[in-house]
VOBA-1610 file (N, C-alpha, C; in pm, whole numbers, padded with zeros to 5 digits, always signed):
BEGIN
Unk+07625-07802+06497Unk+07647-07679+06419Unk+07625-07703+06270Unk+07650-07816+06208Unk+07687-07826+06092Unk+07469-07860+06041Unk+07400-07892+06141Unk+07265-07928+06120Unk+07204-07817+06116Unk+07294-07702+06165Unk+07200-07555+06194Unk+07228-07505+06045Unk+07380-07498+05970Unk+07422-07467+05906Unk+07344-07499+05809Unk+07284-07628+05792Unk+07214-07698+05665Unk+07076-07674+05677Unk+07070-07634+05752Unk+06886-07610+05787Unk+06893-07450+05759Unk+07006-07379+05804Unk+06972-07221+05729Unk+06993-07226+05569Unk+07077-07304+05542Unk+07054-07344+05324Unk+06930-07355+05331Unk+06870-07451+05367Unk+06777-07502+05317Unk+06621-07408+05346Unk+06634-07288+05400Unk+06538-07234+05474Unk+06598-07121+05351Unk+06740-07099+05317Unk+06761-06974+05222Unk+06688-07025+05050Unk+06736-07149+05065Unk+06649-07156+04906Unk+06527-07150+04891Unk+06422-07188+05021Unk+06291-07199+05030Unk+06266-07022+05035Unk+06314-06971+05078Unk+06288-06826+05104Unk+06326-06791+04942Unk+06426-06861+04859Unk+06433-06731+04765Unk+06351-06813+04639Unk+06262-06942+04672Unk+06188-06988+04605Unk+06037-06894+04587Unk+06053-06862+04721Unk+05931-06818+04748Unk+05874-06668+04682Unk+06011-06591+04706Unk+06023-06469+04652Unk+06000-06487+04443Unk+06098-06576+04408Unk+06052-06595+04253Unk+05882-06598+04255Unk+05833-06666+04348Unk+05636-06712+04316Unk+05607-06559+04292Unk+05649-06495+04446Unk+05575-06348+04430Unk+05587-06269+04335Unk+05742-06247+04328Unk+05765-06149+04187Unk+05764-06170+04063Unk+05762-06292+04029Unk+05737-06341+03887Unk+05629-06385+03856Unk+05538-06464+03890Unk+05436-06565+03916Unk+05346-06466+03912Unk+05326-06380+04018Unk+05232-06313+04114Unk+05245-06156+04061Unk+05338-06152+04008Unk+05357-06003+03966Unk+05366-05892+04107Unk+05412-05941+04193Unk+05417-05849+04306Unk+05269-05832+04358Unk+05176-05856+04294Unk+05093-05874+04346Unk+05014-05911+04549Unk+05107-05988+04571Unk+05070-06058+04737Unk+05220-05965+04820Unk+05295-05861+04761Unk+05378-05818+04818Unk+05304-05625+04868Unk+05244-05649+04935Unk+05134-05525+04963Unk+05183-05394+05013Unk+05390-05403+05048Unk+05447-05308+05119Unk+05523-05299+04997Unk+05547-05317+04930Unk+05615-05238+04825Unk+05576-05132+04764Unk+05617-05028+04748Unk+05600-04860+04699Unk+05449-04873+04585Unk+05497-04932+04502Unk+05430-04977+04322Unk+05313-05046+04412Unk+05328-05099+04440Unk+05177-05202+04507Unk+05144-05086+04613Unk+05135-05007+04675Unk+05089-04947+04758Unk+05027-04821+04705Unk+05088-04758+04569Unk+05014-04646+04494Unk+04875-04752+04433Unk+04884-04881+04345Unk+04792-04941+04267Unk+04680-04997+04374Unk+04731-05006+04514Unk+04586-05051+04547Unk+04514-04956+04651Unk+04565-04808+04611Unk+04506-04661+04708Unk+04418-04660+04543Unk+04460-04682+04443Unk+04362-04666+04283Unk+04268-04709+04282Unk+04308-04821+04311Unk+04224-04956+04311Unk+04092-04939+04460Unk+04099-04902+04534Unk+04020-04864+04669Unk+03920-04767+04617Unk+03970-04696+04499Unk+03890-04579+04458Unk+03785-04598+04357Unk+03723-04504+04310Unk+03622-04529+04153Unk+03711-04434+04115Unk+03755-04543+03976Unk+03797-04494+03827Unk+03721-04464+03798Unk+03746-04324+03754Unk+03637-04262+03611Unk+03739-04241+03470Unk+03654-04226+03351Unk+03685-04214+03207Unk+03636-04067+03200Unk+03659-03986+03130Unk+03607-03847+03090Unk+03564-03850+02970Unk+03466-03774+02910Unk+03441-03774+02742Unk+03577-03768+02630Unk+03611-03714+02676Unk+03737-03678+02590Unk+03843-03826+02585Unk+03882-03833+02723Unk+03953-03950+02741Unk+03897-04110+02642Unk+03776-04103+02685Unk+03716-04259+02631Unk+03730-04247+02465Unk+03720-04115+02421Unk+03712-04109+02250Unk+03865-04170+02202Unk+03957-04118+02262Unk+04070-04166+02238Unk+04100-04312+02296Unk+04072-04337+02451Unk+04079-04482+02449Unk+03983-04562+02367Unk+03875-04518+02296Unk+03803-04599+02167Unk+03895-04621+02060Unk+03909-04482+02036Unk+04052-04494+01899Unk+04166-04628+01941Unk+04219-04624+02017Unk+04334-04697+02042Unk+04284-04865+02065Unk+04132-04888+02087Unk+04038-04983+02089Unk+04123-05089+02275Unk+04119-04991+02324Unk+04152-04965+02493Unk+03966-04994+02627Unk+03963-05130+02664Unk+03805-05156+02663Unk+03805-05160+02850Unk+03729-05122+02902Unk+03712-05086+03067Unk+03838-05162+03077Unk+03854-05275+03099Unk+03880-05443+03170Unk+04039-05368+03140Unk+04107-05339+03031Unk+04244-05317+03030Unk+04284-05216+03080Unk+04191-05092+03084Unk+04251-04958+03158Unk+04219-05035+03283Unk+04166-05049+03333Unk+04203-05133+03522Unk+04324-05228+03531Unk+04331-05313+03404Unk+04421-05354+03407Unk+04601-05308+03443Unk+04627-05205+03399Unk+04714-05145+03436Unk+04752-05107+03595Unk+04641-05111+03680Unk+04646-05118+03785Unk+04675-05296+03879Unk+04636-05336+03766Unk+04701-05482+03832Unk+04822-05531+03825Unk+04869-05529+03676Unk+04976-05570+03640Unk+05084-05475+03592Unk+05043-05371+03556Unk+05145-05258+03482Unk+05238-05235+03555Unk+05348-05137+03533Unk+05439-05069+03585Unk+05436-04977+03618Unk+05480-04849+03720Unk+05461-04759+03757Unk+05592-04693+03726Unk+05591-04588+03627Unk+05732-04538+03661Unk+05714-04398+03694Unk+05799-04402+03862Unk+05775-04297+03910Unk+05859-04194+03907Unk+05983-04229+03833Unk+06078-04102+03774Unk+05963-03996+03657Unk+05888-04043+03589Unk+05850-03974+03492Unk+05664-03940+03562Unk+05671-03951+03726Unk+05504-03932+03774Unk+05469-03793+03808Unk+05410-03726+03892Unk+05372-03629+04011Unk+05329-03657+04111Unk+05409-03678+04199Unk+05443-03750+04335Unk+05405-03648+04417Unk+05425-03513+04388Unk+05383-03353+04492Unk+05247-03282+04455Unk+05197-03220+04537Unk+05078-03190+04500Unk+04957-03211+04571Unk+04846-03137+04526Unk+04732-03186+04566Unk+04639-03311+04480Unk+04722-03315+04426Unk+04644-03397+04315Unk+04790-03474+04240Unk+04804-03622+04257Unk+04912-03680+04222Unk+04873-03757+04122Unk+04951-03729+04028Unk+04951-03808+03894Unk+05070-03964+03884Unk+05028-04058+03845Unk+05117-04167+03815Unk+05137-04232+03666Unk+05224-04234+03616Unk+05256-04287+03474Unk+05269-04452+03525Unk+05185-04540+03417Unk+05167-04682+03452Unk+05195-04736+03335Unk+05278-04801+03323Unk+05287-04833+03147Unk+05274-05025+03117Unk+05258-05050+03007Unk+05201-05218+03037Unk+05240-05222+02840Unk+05258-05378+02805Unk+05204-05425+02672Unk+05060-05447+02642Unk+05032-05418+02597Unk+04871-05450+02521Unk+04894-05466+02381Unk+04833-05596+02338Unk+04851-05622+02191Unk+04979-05641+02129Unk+05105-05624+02224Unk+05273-05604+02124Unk+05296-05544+02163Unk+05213-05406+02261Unk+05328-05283+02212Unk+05304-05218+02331Unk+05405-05159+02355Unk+05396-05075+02535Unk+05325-04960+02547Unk+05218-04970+02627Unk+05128-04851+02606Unk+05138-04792+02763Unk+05112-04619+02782Unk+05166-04588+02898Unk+05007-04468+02958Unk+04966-04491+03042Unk+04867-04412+03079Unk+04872-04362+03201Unk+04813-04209+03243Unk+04815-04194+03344Unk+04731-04214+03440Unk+04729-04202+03540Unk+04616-04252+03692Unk+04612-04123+03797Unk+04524-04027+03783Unk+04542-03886+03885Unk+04463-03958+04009Unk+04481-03869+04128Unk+04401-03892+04266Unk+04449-03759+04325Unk+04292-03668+04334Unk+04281-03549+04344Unk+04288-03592+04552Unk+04374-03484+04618Unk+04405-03541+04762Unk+04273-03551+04812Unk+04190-03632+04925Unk+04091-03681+04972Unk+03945-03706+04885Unk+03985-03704+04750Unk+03855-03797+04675Unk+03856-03897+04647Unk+03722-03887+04636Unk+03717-04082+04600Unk+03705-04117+04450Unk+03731-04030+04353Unk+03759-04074+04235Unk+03904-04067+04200Unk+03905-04128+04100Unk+04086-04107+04040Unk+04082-04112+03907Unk+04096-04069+03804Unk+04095-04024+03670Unk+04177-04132+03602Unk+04153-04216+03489Unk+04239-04270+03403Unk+04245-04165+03259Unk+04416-04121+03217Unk+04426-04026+03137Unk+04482-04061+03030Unk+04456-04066+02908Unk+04547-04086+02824Unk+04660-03970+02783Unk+04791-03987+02812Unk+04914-03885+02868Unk+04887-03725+02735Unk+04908-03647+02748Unk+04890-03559+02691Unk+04939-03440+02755Unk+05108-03358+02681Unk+05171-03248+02746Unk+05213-03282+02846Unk+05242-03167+02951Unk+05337-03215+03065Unk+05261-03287+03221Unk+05297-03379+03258Unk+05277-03458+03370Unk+05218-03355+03469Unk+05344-03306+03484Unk+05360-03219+03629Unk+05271-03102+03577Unk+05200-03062+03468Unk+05126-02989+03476Unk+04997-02991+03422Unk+04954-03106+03463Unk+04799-03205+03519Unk+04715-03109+03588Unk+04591-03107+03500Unk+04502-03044+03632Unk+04343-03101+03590Unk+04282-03223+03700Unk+04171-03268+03647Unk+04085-03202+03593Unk+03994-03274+03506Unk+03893-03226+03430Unk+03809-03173+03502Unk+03689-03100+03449Unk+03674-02993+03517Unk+03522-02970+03427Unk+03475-03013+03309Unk+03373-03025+03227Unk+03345-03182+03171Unk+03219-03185+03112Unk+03141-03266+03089Unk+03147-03393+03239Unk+03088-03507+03140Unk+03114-03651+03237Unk+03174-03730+03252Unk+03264-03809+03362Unk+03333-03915+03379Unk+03241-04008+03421Unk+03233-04108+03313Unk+03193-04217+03364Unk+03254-04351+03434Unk+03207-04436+03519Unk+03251-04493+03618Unk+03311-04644+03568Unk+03414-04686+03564Unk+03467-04825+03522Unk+03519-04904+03644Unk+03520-04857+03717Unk+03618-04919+03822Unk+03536-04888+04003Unk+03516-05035+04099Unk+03470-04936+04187Unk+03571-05035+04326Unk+03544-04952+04422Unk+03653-05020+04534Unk+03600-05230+04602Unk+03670-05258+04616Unk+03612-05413+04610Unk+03616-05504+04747Unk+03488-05405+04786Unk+03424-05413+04917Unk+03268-05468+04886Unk+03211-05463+04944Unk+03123-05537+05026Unk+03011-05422+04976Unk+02977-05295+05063Unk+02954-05219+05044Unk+03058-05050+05055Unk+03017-04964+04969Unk+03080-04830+04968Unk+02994-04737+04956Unk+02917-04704+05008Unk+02796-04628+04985Unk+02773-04593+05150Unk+02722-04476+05160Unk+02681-04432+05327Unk+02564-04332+05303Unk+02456-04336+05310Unk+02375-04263+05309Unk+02403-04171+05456Unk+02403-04010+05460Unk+02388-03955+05569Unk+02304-03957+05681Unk+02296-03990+05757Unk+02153-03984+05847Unk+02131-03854+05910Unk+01952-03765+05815Unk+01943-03670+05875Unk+01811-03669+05805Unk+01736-03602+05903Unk+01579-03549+05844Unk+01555-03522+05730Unk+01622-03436+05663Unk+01646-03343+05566Unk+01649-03470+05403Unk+01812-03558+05447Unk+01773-03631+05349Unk+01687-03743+05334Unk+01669-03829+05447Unk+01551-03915+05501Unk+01425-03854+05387Unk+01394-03777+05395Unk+01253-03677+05340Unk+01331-03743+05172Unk+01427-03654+05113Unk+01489-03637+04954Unk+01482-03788+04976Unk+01494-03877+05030Unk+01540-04033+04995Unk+01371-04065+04938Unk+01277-04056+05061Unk+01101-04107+05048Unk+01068-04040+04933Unk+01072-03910+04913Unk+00997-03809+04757Unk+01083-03883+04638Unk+01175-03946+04650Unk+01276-03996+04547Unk+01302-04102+04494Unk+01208-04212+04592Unk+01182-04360+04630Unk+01342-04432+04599Unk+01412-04362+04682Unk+01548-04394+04759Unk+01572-04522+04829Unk+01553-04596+04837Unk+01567-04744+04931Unk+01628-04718+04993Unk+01800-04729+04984Unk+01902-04771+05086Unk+02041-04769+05032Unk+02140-04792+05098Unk+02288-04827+05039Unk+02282-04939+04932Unk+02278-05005+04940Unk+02222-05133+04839Unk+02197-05060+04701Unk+02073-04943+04689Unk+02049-04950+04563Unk+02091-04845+04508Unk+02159-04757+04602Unk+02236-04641+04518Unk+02367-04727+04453Unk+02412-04822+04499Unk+02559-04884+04473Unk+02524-04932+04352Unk+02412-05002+04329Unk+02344-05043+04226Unk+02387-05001+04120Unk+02254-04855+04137Unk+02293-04780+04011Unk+02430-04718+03958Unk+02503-04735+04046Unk+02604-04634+04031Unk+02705-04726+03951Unk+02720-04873+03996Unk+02751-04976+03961Unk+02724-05002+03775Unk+02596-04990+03800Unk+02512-04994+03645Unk+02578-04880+03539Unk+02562-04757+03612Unk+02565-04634+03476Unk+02548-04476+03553Unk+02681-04525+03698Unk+02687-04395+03750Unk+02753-04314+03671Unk+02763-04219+03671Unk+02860-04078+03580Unk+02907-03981+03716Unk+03033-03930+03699Unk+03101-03800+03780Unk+02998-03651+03704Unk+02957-03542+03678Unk+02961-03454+03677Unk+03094-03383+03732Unk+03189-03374+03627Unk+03287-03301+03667Unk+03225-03149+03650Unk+03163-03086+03597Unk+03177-02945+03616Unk+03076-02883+03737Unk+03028-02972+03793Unk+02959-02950+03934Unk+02991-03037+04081Unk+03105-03068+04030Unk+03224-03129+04108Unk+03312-03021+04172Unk+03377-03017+04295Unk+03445-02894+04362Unk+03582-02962+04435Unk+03693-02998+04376Unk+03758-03073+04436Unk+03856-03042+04512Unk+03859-02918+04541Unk+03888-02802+04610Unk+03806-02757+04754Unk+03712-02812+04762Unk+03596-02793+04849Unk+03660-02868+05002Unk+03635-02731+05134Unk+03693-02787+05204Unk+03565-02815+05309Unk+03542-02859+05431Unk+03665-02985+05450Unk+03689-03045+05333Unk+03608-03157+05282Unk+03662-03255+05162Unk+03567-03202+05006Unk+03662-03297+04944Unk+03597-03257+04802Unk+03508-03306+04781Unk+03423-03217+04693Unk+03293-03270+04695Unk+03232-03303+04544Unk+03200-03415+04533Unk+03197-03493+04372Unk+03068-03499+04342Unk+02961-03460+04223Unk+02874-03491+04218Unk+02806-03579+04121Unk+02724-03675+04172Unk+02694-03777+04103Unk+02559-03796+04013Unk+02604-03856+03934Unk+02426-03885+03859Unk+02405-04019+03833Unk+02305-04093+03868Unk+02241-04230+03861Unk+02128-04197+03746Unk+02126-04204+03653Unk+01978-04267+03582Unk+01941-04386+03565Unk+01820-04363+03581Unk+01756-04485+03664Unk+01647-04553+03528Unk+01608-04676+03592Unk+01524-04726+03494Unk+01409-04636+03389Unk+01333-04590+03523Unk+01190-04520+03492Unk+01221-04415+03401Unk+01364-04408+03400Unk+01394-04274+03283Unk+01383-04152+03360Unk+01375-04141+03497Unk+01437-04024+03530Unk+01559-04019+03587Unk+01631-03940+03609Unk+01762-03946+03654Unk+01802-03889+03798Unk+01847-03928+03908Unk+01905-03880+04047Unk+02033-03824+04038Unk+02028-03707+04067Unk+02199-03626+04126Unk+02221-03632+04261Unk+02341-03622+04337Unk+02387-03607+04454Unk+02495-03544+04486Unk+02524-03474+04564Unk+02650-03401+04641Unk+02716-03513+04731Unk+02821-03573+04705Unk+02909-03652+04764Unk+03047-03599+04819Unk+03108-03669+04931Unk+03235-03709+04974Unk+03267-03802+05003Unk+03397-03849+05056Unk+03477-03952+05071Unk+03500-03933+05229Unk+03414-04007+05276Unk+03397-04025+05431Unk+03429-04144+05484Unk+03540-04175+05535Unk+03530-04303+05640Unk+03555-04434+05570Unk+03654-04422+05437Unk+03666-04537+05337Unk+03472-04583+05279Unk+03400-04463+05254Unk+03286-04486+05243Unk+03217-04346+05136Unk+03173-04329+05050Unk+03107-04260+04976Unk+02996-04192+05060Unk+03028-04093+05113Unk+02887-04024+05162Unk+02790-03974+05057Unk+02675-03991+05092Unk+02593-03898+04975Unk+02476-03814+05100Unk+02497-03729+05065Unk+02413-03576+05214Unk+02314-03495+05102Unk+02273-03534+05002Unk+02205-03392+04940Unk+02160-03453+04797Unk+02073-03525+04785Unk+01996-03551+04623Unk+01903-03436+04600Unk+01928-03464+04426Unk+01839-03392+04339Unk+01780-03472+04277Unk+01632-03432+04179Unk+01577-03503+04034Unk+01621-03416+03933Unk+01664-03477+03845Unk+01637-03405+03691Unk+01532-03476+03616
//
């Protein structure tokens, strides 16, 4: 009894050794069922976009891609002060940068595949994504591939007139210097919302598309040229 007794000590300090690695060390990070880790990596699965408006002010504050994601790694979530209800849930994430505690928000409009980084402005709970100009893309999900071209005659044809390759090179561009078109964006659009994208491309012309969020996968069903 007294060997069982000493072997459960010794199994309790290793256990609460272990827990200091995660939560201190690791930042909760490798703890994947906790509330806070389970909103940051549904963010994180998604493409962050910036909006015009947004990036002028994260310029001002001299706020550079790498740290607004950052907040999704390491920040805090405080969800007394978020929008937890809704079709569209907002999260307050707050972190030090430089000295000083800086607090931003993170929207995810219900079944899209973008999520908005906001710099906080008026009331939380009365958030309603942008809706004009462009969000451009900082952040994308950290897979393998995320891209699904539809399979259908229709776009098969828009892919060849468009010299379209494949999943590969839409991820590419999108990777490179995709942009949201929020005001030809419908995120309201049922079944799912429907986001539209623009790739400009080397040759200097530019590709649009009608997208959703299909299957942990970016559908794209419908290109344009500009």
């Amino acid at each position: 009894m007294k060997n069982f007794w000493r072997r459960l000590r010794l199994y309790g300090v290793g256990f609460g050794i272990g827990l200091i690695f995660v939560f201190f060390f690791f930042r909760n990070r490798g703890c994947t069922w906790l509330p806070e880790n389970r909103v940051k990596n549904t963010f994180l699965g998604k493409v962050v976009v910036v909006s015009e408006d947004n990036q002028r002010i994260f310029d001002k504050h001299h706020l550079t891609d790498s740290m607004i994601v950052s907040f999704l790694d390491d920040g805090s979530i405080s969800f007394g002060s978020s929008k937890k209800q809704g079709d569209t849930k907002v999260y307050m994430i707050e972190k030090e940068i430089n000295g000083k505690n800086v607090a931003l928000w993170f929207s995810i409009p219900e079944d899209a595949f973008i999520a908005e980084a906001v710099w906080p402005k008026g009331s939380i709970q009365k958030f309603k994504s942008t809706t004009t100009g462009y969000g451009r893309m900082i952040h994308f999900p950290n897979v393998k591939s995320f891209v699904y071209l539809k399979e259908n005659d229709e776009l098969t044809k828009q892919m060849s007139e468009l010299g379209v390759k494949d999943e590969e090179y839409i991820q590419y561009l999108m990777k490179k210097s995709g942009l949201i078109d929020f005001s030809k964006s419908n995120l309201k659009a049922e079944p799912m919302p429907e986001q539209f994208v623009v790739l400009p491309r080397e040759k200097g012309d530019t590709l649009s598309a009608r997208t959703s969020w299909f299957k942990d996968h970016i559908e794209f069903y419908q290109f344009e040229r500009n």
